[in-house]
N, CA, C and O atoms as a GROMACS GRO file, in nm:
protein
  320
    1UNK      N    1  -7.848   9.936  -8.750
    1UNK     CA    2  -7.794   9.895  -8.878
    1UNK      C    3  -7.744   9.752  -8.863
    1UNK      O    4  -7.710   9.697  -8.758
    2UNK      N    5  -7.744   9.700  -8.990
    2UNK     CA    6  -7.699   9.524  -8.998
    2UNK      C    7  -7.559   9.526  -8.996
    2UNK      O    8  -7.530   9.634  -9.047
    3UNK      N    9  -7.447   9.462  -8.962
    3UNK     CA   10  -7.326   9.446  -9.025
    3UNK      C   11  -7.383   9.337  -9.149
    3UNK      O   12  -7.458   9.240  -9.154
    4UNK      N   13  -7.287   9.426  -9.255
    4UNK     CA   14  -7.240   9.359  -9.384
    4UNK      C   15  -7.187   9.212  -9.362
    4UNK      O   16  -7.251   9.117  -9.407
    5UNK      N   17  -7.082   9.197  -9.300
    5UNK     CA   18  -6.997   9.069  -9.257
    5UNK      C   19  -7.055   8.963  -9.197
    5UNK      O   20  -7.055   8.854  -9.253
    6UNK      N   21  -7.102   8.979  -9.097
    6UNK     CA   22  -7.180   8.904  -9.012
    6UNK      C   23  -7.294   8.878  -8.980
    6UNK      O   24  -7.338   8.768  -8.946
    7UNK      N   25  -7.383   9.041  -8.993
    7UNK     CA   26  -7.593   9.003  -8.987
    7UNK      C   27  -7.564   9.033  -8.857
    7UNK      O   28  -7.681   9.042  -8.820
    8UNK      N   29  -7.486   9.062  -8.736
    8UNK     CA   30  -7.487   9.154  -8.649
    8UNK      C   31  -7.546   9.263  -8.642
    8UNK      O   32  -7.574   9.310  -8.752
    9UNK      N   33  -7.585   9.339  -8.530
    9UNK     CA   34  -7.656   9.444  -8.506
    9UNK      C   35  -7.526   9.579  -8.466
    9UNK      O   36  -7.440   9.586  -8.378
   10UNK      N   37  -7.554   9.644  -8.543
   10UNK     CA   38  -7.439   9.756  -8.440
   10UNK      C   39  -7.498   9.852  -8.388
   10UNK      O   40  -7.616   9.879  -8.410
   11UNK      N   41  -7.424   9.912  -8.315
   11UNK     CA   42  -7.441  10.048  -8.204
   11UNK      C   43  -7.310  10.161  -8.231
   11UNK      O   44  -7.190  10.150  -8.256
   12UNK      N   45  -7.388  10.254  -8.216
   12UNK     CA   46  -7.304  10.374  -8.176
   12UNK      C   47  -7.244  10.348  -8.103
   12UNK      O   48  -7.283  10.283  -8.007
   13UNK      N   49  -7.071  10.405  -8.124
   13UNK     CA   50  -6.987  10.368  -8.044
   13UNK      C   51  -6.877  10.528  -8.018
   13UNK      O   52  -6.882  10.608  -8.112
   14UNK      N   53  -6.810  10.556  -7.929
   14UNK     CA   54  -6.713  10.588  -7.970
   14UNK      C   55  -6.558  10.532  -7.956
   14UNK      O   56  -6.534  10.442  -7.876
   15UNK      N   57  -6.464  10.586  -8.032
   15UNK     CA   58  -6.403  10.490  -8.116
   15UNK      C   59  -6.266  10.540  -8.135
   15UNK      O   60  -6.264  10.658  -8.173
   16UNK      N   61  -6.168  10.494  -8.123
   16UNK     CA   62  -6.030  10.593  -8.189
   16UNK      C   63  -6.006  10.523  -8.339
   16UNK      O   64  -6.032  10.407  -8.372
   17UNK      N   65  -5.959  10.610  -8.402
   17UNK     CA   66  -5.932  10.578  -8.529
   17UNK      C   67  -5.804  10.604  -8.620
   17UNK      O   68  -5.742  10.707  -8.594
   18UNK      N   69  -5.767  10.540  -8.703
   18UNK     CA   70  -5.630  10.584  -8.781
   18UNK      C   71  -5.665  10.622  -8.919
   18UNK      O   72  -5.687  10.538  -9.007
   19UNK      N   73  -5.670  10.747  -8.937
   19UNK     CA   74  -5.701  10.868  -9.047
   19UNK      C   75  -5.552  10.873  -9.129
   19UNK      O   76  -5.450  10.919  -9.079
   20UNK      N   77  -5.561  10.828  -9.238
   20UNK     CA   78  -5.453  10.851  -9.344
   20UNK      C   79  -5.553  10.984  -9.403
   20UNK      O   80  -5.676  10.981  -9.409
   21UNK      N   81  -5.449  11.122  -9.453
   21UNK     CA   82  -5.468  11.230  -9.521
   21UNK      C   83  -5.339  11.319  -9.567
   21UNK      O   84  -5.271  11.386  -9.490
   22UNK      N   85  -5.318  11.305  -9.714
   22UNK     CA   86  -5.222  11.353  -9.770
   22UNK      C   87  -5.064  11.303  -9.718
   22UNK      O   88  -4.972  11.383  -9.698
   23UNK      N   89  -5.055  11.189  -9.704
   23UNK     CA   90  -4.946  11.143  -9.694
   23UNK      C   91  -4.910  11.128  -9.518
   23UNK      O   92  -4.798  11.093  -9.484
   24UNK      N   93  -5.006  11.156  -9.425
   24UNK     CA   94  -4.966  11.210  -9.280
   24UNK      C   95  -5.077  11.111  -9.229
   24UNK      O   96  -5.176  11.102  -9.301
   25UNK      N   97  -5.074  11.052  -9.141
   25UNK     CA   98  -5.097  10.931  -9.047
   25UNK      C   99  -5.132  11.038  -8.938
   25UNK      O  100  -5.051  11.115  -8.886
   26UNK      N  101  -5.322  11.025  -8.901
   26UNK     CA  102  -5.333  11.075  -8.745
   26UNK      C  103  -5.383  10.993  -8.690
   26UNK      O  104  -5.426  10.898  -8.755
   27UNK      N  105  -5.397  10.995  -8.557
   27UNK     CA  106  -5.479  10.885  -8.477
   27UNK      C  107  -5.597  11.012  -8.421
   27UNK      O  108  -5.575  11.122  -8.370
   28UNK      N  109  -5.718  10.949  -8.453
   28UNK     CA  110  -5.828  11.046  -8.387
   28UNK      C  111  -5.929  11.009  -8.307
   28UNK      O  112  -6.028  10.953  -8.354
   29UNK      N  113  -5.913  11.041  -8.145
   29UNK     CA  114  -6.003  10.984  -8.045
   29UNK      C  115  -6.162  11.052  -8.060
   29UNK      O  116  -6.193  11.158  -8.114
   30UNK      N  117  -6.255  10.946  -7.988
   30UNK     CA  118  -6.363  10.993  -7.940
   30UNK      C  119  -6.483  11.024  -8.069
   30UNK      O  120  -6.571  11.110  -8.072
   31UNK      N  121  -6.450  10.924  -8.168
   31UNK     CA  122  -6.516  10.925  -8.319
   31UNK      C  123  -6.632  10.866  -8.293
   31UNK      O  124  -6.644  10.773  -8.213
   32UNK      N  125  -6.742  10.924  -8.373
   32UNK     CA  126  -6.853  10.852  -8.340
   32UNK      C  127  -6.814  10.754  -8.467
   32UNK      O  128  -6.753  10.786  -8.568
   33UNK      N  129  -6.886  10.577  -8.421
   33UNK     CA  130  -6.865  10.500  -8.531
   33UNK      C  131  -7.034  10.362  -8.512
   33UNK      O  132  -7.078  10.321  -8.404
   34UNK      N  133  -7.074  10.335  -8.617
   34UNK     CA  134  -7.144  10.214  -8.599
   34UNK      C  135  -7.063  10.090  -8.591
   34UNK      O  136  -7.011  10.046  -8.693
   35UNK      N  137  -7.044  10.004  -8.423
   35UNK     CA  138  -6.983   9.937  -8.425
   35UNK      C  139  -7.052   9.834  -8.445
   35UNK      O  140  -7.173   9.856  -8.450
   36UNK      N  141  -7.006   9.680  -8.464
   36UNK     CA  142  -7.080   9.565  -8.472
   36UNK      C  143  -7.074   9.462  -8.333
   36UNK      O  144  -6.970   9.401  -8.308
   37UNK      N  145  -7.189   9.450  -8.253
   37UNK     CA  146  -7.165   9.379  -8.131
   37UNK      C  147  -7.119   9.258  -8.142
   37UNK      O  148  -7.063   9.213  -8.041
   38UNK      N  149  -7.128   9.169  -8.265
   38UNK     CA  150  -7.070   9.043  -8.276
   38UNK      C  151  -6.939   9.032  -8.341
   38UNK      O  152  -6.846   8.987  -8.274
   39UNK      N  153  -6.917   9.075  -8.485
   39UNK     CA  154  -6.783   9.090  -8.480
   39UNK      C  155  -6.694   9.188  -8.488
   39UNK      O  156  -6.595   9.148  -8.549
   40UNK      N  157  -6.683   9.322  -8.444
   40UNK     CA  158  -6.648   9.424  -8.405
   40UNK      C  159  -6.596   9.532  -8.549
   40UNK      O  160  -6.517   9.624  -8.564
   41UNK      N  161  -6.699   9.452  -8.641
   41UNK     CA  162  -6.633   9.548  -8.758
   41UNK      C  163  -6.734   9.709  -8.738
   41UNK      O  164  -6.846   9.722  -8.689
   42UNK      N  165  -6.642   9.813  -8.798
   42UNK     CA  166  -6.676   9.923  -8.772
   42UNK      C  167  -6.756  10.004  -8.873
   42UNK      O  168  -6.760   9.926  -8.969
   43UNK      N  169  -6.828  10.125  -8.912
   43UNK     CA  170  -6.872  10.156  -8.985
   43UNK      C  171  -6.874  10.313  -8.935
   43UNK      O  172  -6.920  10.334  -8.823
   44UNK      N  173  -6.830  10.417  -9.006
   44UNK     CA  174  -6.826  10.527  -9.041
   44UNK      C  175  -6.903  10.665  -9.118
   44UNK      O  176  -6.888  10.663  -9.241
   45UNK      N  177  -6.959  10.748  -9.081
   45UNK     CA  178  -7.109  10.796  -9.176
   45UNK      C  179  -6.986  10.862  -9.279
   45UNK      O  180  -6.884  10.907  -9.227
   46UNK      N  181  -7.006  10.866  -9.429
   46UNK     CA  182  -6.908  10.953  -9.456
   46UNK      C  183  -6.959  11.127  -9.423
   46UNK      O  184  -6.916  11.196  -9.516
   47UNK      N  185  -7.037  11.213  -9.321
   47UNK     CA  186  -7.013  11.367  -9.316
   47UNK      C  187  -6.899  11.323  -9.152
   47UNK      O  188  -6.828  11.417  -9.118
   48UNK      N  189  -6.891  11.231  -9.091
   48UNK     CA  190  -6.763  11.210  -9.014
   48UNK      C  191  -6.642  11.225  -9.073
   48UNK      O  192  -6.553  11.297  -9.027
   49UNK      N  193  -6.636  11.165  -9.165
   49UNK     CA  194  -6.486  11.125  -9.251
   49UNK      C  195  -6.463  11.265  -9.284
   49UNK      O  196  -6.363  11.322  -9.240
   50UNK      N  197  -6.554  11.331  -9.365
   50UNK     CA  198  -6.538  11.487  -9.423
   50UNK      C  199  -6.502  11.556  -9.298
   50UNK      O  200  -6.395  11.617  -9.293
   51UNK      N  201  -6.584  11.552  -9.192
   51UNK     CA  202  -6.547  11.655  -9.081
   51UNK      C  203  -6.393  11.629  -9.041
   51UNK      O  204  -6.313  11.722  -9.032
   52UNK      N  205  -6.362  11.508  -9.020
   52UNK     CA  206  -6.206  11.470  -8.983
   52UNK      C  207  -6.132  11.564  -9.094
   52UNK      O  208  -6.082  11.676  -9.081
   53UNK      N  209  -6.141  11.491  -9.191
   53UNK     CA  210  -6.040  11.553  -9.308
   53UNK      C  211  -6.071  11.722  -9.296
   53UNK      O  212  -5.957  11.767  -9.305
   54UNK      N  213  -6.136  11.806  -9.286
   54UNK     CA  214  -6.147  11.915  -9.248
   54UNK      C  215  -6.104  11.963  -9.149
   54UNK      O  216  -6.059  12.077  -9.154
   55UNK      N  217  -6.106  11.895  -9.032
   55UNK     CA  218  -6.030  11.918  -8.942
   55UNK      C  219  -5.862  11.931  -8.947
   55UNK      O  220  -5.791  12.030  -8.928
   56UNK      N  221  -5.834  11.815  -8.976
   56UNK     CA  222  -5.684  11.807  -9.025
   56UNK      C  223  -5.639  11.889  -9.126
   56UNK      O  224  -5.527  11.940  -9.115
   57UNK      N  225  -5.694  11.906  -9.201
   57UNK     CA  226  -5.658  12.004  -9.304
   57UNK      C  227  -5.627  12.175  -9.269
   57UNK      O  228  -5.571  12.250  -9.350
   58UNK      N  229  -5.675  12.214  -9.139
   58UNK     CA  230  -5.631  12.351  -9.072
   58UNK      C  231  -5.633  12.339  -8.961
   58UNK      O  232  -5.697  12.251  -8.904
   59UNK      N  233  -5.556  12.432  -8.900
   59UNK     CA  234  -5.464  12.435  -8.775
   59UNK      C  235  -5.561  12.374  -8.660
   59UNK      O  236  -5.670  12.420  -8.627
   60UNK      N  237  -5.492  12.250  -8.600
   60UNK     CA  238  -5.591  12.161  -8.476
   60UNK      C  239  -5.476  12.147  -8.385
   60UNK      O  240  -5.358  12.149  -8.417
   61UNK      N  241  -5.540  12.129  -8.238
   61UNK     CA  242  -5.441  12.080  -8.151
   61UNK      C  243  -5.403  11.953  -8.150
   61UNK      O  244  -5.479  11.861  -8.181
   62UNK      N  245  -5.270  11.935  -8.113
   62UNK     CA  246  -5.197  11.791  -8.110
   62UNK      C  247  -5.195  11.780  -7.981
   62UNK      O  248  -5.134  11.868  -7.918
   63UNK      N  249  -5.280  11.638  -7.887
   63UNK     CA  250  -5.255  11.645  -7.752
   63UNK      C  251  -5.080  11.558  -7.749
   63UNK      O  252  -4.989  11.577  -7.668
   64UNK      N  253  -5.082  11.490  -7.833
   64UNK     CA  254  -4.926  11.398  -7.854
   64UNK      C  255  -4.861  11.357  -7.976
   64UNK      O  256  -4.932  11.336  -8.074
   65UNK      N  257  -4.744  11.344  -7.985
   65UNK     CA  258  -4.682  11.259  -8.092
   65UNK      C  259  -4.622  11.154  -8.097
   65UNK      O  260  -4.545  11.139  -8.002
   66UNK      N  261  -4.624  11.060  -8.181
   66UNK     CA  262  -4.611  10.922  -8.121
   66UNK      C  263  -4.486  10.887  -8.259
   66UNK      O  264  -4.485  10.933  -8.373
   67UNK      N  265  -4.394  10.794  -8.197
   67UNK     CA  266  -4.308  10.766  -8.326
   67UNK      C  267  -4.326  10.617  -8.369
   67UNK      O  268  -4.322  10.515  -8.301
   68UNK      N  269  -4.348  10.636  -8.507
   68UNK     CA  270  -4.415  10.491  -8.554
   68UNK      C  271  -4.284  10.438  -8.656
   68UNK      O  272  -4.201  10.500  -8.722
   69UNK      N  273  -4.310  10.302  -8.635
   69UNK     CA  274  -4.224  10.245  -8.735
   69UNK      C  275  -4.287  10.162  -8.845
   69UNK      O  276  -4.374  10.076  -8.833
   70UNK      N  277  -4.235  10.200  -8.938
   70UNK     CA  278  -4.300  10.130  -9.083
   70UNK      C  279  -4.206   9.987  -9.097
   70UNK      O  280  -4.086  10.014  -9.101
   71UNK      N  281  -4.226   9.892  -9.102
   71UNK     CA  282  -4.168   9.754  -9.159
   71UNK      C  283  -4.222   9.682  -9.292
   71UNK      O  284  -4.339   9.675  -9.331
   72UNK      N  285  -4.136   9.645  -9.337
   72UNK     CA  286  -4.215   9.587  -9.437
   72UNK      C  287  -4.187   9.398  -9.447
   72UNK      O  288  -4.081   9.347  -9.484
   73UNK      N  289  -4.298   9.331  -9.409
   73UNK     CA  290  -4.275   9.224  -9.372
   73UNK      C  291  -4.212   9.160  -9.443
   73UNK      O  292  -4.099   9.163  -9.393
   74UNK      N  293  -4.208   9.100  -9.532
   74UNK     CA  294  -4.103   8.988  -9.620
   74UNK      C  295  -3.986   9.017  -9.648
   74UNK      O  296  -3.906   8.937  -9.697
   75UNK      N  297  -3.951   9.184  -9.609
   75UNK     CA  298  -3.807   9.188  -9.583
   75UNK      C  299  -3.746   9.164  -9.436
   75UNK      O  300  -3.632   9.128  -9.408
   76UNK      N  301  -3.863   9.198  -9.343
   76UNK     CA  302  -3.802   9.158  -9.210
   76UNK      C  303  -3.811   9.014  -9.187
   76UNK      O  304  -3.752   8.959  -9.094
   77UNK      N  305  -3.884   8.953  -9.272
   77UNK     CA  306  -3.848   8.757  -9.204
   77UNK      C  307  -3.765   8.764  -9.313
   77UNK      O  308  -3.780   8.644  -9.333
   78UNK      N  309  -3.697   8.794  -9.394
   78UNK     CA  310  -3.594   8.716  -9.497
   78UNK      C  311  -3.448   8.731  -9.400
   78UNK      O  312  -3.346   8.663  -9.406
   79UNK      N  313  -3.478   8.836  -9.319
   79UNK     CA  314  -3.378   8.900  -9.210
   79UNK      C  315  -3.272   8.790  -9.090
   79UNK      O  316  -3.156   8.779  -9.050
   80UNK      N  317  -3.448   8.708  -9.067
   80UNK     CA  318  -3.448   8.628  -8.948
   80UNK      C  319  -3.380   8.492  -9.001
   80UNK      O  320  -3.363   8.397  -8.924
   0.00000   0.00000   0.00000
């Protein structure tokens, strides 16, 4: 496949990814993705995206939990 962005060639890759679904933030390893060898933009089949969201949607194992912080920039430099 072409990248859109660039006219790069991509490859199958696998890939970790950050899956927003219903308000809950996962990180999901080992995704298959079309990556781009020149500028590393990514591309996704959507029956992946469906399988994720299916996944998440009933009971999956959590290998970890990670604590994230939300900032919101123009209030943290008005700070500084």
């Amino acid at each position: 496949m072409i990248c859109d962005f660039c006219g790069g060639e991509t490859r199958l890759k696998k890939v970790k990814r950050s899956h927003w679904l219903e308000h809950n933030l996962d990180i999901i390893e080992d995704v298959d993705a079309e990556v781009c060898s020149e500028c590393g933009e990514r591309y996704f089949h959507a029956k992946t995206l469906d399988a994720i969201d299916t996944l998440l949607r009933r009971q999956h194992l959590v290998r970890e939990k990670l604590n994230v912080e939300v900032i919101n920039l123009p209030q943290a430099m008005a700070q500084q």
